[in-house]
N, C-alpha and C positions, 0 to 999 in steps of 0.2 A: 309449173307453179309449185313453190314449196308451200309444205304442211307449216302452220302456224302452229305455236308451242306455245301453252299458257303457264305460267307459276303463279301460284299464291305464295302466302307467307303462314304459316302455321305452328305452332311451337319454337317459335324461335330460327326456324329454317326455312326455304324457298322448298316448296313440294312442286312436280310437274301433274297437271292435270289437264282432263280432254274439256273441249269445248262447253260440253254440257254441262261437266263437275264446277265451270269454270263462270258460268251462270246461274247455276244453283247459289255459287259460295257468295258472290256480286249481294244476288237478292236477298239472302239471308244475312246478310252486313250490311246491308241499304238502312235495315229495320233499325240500328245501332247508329252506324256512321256512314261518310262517303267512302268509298273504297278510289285509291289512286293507283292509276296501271301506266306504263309507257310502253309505248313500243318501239322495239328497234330491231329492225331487218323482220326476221320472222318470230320474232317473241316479243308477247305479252307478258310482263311481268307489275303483279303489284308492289308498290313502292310507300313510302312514307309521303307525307303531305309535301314536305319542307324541300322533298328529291323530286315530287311531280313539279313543284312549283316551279324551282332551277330547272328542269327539264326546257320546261317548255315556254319560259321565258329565253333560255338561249335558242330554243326553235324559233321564237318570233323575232330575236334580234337577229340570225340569220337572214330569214326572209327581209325583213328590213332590211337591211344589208343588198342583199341583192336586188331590191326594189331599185333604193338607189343607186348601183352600178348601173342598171340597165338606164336610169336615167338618165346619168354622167357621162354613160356611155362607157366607162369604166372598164381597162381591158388587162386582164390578171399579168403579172411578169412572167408568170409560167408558159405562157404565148410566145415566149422570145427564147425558150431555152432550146437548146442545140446539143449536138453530141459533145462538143466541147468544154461550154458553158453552161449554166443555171441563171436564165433572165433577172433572178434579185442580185446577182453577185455583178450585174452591170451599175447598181445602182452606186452612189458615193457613197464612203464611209465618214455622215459630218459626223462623228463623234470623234476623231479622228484628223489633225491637223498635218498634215506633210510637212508641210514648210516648218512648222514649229519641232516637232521630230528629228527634222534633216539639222536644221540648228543645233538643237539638246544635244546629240551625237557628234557634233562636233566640239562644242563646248567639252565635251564626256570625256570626247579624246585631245583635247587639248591640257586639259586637266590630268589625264593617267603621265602623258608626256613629262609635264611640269611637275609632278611628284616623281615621276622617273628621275628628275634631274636632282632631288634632293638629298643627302643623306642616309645612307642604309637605317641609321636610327631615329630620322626624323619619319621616315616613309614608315617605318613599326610603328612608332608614337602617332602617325595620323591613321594608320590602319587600324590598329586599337581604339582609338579614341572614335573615330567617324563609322567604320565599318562594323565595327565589332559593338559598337556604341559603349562601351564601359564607361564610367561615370568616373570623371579627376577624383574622387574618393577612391574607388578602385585601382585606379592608376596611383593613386599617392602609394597605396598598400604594397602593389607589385610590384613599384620601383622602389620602395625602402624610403620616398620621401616626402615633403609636407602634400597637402593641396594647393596651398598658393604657388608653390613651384612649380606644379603639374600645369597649373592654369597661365603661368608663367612662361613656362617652357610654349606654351600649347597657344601663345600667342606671337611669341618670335618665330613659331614656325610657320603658323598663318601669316603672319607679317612677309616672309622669305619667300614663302608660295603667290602673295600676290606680285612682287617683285618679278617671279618668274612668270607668271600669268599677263603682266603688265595689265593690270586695272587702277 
């Protein structure tokens, strides 16, 4: 059986003290205020109100908690884990669509193809503009010419690329 360890709080810092000292300080604070202690494993320590309260409010949603497993009958995933596996990583990922994924990635790669197919200077003009996000004011500047042209340009290319995309 381990020795239990009490701390107070005193000056600003947690002091360790024996059982006795640890009853004396209790009763001589009683006279003042409530004194709040938790325990965990083999230490007592006093705590602020606001840290007892949280304490031991999530102590009773615990037990809750397992009140009703037992009544659900409720049987943890960690029951299923194996040298292999970890019983939650059986479970679906629904945040998570396959099908729509498996699509996207083809759309992705249909798309790198059909800019493959266009222009060494149209494929810069959409790399900049889409990837690089630069704004047709920036692009007018770097290419020496208006915005309406940039937006110009930047619509016969789109136009080109759905031709090759066929939509």
């Amino acid at each position: 059986m381990q020795k239990i360890r009490y701390y107070i709080h005193e000056e600003g810092a947690y002091k360790e003290v024996t059982y006795e000292e640890y009853q004396l300080y209790v009763e001589s604070r009683l006279k003042e205020q409530p004194v709040y202690a938790i325990r965990i494993g083999d230490v007592v320590m006093e705590v602020p109100k606001d840290v007892y309260m949280e304490f031991y409010r999530e102590k009773s949603r615990e037990k809750y908690l397992l009140r009703m497993a037992a009544i659900y009958k409720e049987i943890p995933y960690s029951n299923m884990d194996t040298d292999e596996i970890v019983g939650e990583e059986t479970l679906p990922d629904e945040t998570v669509c396959v099908e729509e994924e498996v699509i996207n990635n083809i759309l992705y790669e249909h798309l790198r193809r059909c800019i493959g197919k266009l222009p060494a200077e149209d494929q810069e003009f959409i790399r900049i503009a889409y990837f690089d996000e630069m704004s047709e004011r920036d692009m007018a500047k770097s290419y020496g010419i208006s915005q309406p042209a940039i937006h110009k340009r930047k619509k016969k290319i789109l136009f080109d690329l759905k031709k090759l995309l066929e939509i």
